[in-house]
C-alpha positions as CSV (number, residue, x, y, z in Angstrom):
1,X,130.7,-26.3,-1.2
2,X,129.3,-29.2,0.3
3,X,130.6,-32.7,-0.7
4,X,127.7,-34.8,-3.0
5,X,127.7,-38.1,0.7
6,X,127.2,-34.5,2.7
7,X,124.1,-33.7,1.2
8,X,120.4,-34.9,2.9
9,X,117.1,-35.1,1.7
10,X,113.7,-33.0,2.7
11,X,112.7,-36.4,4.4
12,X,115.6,-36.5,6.1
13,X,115.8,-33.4,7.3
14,X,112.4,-34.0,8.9
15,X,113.2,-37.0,10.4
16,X,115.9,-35.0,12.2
17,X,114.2,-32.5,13.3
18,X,111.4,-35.0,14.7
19,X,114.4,-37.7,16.2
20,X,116.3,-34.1,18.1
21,X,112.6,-33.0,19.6
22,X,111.8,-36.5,20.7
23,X,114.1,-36.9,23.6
24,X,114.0,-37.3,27.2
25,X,110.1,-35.4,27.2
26,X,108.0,-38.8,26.6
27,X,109.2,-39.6,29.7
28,X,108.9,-36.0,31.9
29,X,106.2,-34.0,29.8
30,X,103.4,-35.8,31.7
31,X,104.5,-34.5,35.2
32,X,106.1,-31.5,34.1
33,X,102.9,-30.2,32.1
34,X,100.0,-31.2,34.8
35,X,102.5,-29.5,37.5
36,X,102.3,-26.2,35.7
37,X,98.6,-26.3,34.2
38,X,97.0,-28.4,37.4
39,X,94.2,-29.4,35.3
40,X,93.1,-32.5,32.9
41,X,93.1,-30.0,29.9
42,X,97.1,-30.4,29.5
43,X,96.9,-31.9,26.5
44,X,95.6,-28.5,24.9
45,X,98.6,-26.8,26.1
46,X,100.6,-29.5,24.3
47,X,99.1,-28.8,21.0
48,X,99.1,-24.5,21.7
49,X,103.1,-25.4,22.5
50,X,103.4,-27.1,19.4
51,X,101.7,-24.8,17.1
52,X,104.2,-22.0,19.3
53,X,107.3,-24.2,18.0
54,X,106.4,-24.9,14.7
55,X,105.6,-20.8,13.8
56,X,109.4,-20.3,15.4
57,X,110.9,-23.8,13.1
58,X,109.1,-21.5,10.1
59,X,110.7,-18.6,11.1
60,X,114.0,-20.0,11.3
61,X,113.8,-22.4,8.3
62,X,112.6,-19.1,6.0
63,X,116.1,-17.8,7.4
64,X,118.3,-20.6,6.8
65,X,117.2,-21.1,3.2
66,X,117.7,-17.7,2.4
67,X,121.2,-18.5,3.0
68,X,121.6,-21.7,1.3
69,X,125.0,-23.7,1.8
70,X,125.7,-21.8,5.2
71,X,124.8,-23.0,8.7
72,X,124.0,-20.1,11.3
73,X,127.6,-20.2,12.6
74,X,128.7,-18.9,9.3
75,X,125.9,-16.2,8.2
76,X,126.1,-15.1,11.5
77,X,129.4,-13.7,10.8
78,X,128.5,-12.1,8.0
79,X,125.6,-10.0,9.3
80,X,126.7,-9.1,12.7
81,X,130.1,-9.4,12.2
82,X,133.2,-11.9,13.2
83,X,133.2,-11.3,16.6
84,X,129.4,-10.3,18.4
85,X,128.5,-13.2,15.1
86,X,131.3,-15.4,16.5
87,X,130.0,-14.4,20.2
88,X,126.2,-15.6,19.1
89,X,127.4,-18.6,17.9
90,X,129.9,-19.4,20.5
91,X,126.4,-19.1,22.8
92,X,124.9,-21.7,20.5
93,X,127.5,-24.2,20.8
94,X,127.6,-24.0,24.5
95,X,123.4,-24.6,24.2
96,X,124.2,-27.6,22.0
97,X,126.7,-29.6,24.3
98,X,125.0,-28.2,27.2
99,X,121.7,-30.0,25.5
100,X,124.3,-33.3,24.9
101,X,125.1,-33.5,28.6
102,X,121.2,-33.3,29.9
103,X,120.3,-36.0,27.3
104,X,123.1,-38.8,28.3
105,X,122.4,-38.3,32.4
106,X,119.1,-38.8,31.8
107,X,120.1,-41.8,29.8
108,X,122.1,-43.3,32.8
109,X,119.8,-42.6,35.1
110,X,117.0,-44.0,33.7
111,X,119.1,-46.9,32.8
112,X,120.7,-47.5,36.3
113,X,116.6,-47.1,37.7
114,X,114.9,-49.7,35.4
115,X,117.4,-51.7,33.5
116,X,121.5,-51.9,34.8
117,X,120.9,-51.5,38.6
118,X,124.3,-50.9,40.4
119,X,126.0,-50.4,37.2
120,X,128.7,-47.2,37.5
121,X,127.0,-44.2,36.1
122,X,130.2,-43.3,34.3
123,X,130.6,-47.0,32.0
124,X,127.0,-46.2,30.6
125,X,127.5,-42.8,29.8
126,X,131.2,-43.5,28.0
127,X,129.6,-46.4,26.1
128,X,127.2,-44.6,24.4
129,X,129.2,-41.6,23.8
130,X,131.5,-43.6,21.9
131,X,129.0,-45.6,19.9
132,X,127.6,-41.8,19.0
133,X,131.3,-40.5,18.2
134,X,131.6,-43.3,16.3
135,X,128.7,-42.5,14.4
136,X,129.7,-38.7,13.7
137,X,132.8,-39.0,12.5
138,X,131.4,-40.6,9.5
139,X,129.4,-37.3,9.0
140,X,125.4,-35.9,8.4
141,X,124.6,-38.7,5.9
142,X,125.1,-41.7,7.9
143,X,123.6,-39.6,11.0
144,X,120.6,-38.9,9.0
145,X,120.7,-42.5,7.1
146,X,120.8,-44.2,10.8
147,X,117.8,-41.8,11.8
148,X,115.5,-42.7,9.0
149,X,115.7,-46.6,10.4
150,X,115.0,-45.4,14.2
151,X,112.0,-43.2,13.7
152,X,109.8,-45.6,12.5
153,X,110.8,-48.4,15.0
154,X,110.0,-46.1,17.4
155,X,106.5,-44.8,16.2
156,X,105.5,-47.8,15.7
157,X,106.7,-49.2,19.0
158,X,105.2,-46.6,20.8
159,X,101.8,-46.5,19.3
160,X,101.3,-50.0,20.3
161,X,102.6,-49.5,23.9
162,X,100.4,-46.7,24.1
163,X,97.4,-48.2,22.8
164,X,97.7,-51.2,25.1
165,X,97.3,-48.4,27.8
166,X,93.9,-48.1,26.8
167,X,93.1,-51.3,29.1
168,X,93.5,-49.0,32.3
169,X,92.1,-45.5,30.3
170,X,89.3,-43.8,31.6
171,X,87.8,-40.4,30.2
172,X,86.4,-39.3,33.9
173,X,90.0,-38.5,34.5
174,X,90.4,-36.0,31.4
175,X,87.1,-34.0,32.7
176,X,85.9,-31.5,33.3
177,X,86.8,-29.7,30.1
178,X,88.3,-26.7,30.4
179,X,86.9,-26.9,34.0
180,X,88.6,-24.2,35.3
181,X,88.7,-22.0,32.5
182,X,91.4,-21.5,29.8
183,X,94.2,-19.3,31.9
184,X,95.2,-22.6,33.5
185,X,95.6,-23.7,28.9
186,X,97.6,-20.5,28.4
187,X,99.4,-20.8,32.0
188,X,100.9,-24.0,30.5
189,X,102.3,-23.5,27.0
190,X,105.5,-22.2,28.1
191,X,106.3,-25.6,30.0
192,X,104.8,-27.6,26.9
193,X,106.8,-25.0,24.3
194,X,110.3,-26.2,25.9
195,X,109.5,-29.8,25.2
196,X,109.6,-29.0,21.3
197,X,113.0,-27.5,21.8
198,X,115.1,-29.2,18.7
199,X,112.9,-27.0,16.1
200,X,116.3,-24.8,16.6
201,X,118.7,-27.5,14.7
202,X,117.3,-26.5,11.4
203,X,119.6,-23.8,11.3
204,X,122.3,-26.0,10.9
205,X,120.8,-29.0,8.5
206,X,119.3,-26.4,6.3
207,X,122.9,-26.1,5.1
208,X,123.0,-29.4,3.9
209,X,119.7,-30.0,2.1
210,X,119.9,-30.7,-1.3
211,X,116.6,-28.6,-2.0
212,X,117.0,-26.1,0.9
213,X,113.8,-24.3,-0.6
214,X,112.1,-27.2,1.1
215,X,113.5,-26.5,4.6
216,X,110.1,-25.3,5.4
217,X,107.7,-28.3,4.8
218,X,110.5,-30.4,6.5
219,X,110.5,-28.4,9.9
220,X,107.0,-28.0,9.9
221,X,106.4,-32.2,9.1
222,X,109.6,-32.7,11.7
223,X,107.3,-30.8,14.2
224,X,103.9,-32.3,13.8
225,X,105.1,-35.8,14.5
226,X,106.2,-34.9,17.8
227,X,103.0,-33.0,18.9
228,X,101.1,-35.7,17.8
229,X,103.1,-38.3,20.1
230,X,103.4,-35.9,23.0
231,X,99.2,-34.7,22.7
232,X,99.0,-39.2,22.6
233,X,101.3,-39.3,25.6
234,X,99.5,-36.8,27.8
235,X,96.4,-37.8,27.1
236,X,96.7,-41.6,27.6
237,X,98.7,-41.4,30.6
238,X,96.8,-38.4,32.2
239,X,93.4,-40.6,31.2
240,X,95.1,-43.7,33.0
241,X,96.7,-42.4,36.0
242,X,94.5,-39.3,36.8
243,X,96.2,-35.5,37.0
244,X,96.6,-35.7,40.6
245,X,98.8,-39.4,40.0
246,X,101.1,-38.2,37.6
247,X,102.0,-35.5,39.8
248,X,103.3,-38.4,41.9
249,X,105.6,-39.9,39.5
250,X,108.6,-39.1,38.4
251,X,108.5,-40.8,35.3
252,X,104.9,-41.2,35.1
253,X,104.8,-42.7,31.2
254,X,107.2,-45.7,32.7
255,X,105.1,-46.2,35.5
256,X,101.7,-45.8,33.3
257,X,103.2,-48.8,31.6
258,X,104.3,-51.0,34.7
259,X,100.9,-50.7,36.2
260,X,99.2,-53.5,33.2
261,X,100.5,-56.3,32.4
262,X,98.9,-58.9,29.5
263,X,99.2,-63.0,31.1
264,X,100.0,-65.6,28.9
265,X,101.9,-63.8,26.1
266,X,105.6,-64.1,25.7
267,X,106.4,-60.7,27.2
268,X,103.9,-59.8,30.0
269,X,105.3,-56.0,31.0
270,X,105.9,-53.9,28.2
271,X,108.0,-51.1,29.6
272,X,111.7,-52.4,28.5
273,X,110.2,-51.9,25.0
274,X,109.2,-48.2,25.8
275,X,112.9,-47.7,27.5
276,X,114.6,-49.4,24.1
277,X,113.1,-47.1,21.8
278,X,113.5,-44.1,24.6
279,X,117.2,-44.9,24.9
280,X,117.4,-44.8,20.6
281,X,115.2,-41.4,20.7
282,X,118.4,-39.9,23.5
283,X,120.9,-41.6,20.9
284,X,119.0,-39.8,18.3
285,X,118.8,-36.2,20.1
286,X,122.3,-36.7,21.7
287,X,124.3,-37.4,18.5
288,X,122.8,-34.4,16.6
289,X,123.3,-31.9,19.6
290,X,126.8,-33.0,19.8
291,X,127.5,-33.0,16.0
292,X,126.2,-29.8,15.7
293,X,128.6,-28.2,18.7
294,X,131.5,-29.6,17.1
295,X,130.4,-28.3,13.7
296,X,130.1,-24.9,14.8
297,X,133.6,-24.8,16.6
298,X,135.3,-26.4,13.5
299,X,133.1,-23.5,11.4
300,X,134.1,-20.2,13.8
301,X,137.7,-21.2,15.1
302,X,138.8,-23.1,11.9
303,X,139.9,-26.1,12.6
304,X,138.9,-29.9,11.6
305,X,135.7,-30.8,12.8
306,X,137.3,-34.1,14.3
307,X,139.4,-32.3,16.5
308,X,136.1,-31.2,18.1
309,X,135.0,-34.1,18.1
310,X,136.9,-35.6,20.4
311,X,137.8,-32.2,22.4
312,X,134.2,-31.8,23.2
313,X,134.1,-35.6,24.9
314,X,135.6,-34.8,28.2
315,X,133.6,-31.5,28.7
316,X,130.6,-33.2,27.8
317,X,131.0,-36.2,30.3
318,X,132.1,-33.6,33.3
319,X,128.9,-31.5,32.4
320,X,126.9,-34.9,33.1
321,X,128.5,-35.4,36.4
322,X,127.6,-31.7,37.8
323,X,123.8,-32.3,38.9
324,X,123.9,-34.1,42.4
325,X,120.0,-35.8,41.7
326,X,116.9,-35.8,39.6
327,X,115.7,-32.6,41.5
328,X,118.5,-30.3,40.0
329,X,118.2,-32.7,36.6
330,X,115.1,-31.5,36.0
331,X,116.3,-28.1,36.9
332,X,119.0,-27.9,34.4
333,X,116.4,-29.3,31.6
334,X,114.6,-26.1,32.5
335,X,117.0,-23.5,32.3
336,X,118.3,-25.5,28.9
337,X,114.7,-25.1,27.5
338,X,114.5,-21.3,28.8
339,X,117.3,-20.6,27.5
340,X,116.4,-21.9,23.9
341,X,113.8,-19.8,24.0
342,X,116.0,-16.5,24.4
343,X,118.6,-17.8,22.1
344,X,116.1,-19.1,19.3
345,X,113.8,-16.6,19.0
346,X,114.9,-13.1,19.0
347,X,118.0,-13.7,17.9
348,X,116.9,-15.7,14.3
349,X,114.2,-12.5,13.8
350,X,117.3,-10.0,13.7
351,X,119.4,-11.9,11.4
352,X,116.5,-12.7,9.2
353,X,115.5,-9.0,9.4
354,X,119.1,-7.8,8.9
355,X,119.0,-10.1,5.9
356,X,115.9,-8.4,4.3
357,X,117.3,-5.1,5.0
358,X,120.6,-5.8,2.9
359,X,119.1,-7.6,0.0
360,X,117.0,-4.4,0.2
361,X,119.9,-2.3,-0.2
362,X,121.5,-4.5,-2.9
363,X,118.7,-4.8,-4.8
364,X,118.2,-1.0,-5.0
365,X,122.1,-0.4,-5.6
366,X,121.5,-2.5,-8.9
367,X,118.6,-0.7,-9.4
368,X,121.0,2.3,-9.6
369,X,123.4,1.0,-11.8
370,X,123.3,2.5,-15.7
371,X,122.5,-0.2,-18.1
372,X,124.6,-0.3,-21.6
């Protein structure tokens, strides 16, 4: 039974699920997107990827609630068994600190490009790992507390950023509509579907919700924010830099804001504001990927969950070290994302069907049973 500080609200859980999808992709959806569609209609694929990830959040929050109190590392067992369960869920805690790794090296190199030149890759990355440990050991509810206060501080942020991209928009950049036809729409959902990765950590809140029947709403609300930004951030940058120029830039939502500047206010650029709340959003997804990887080892090999806490810190920090350069970054986000999709989809459709199937069986058991 979970303590009364453990438990968080439906709001809560959607801000979660909105802060974990929110990571590095503001940055990289632009150029990763237009590379695999090749046409101005991107930002369709962003919404078809969207409405992809929020069918598979339903899916999995329908499963989760149906086993209240439990997180997937636990009901996993149960169905499949302790070990090919413990197996599965071994698989999802190497996803999860796997995800922790790609977050905080894109953090330091970002930072070390635009903000702490010549600063050792290694103090960045330490710092804010201990900041986040820091953060965890106090549990979900001051995880979740901390995450209701950066989510709105960073929609708001980014809206105006965005908007005073407008200066340099132009609409001749997002035609010809559906120019090419809609393969190139279809071609590109896949690409678009892996930026909405993070749907997958409701099988682990859901077991903290105080009304889990709500699990639902709050994975489907956690969702649409994020399409809505991402939709916002193709479109304005694609409208300002043209599909061809974003296949230039490596971070080409950075460089959309670099190229306009306003004279005469206080602050003149306005990209350190879009890297502050970028670096909270990688705070955000890096602290619940990591949390949720400790959880599950505490949950399958029965120990405290601070002991994984800190046992997870070194393998996470060498895991940030292995990719030599942004090329094989970007490559390791990709296989990450793929492999979500293999883990989080197939896998959540047998458990939920293996539950059906027993509370089948135990419903027509009772049937069965004389009544005095």
């Amino acid at each position: 039974m979970k303590k009364a500080q453990d438990r968080i609200t439906t709001v809560q859980t959607a801000v979660i699920v909105t802060n974990f999808i929110l990571g590095s992709g503001i940055l990289t959806l632009p150029r990763a997107s237009v590379d695999m569609v090749g046409t101005p209609d991107v930002w369709l694929s962003v919404l078809l990827g969207g409405l992809v990830a929020i069918g598979a959040g339903i899916l999995m929050a329908i499963l989760s609630k149906m086993h209240a109190g439990l997180t997937i590392f636990q009901y996993n067992q149960q169905l499949l068994g302790k070990w090919i369960g413990g197996l599965i869920g071994f698989s999802f805690i190497v996803y999860f600190f796997m995800t922790a790794s790609y977050q905080v090296r894109a953090l330091s190199e970002v930072t070390q490009l635009f903000l702490l030149e010549g600063t050792p890759a290694w103090a960045i990355v330490m710092v804010f790992m201990w900041v986040s440990l820091y953060l965890m050991t106090g549990g979900i509810n001051p995880i979740a507390r901390l995450f209701e206060l950066i989510l709105p501080v960073t929609i708001v942020i980014y809206l105006l950023v965005m908007f005073m991209s407008l200066r340099i928009f132009e609409w001749d950049h997002l035609r010809p509509f559906l120019g090419q036809g809609i393969f190139p729409v279809f071609k590109g959902i896949r690409s678009t579907a892996l930026s909405f990765t993070g749907v997958e950590i409701i099988l682990v809140i859901t077991a903290f919700m105080s009304n889990p029947n709500k699990s639902v709403k709050a994975v489907v609300i956690g969702t649409a924010i994020p399409m809505f930004i991402y939709m916002l951030t193709v479109i304005v940058v694609v409208g300002g830099l043209s599909a061809d120029g974003v296949l230039t830039r490596t971070w080409p939502t950075l460089d959309l804001v670099r190229s306009f500047e306003f004279p005469g206010l206080i602050f003149e650029r306005f990209e350190s504001f879009l890297l502050v709340i970028w670096i909270m959003q990688i705070y955000s997804t890096f602290t619940i990927t990591y949390y949720a990887a400790a959880l599950g080892m505490s949950q399958i090999i029965k120990v405290s969950i601070m002991k994984c806490l800190y046992a997870l810190l070194p393998i996470v920090f060498f895991i940030s070290t292995l990719p030599k350069d942004l090329s094989v970054l970007f490559a390791y986000g990709d296989f990450l994302g793929s492999s979500a999709l293999y883990l989080f989809i197939p896998i959540p459709i047998l458990l939920l069907m293996l539950t059906k199937w027993k509370k089948r069986n135990k419903g027509a058991k009772d049937d069965g049973i004389p009544k005095l």
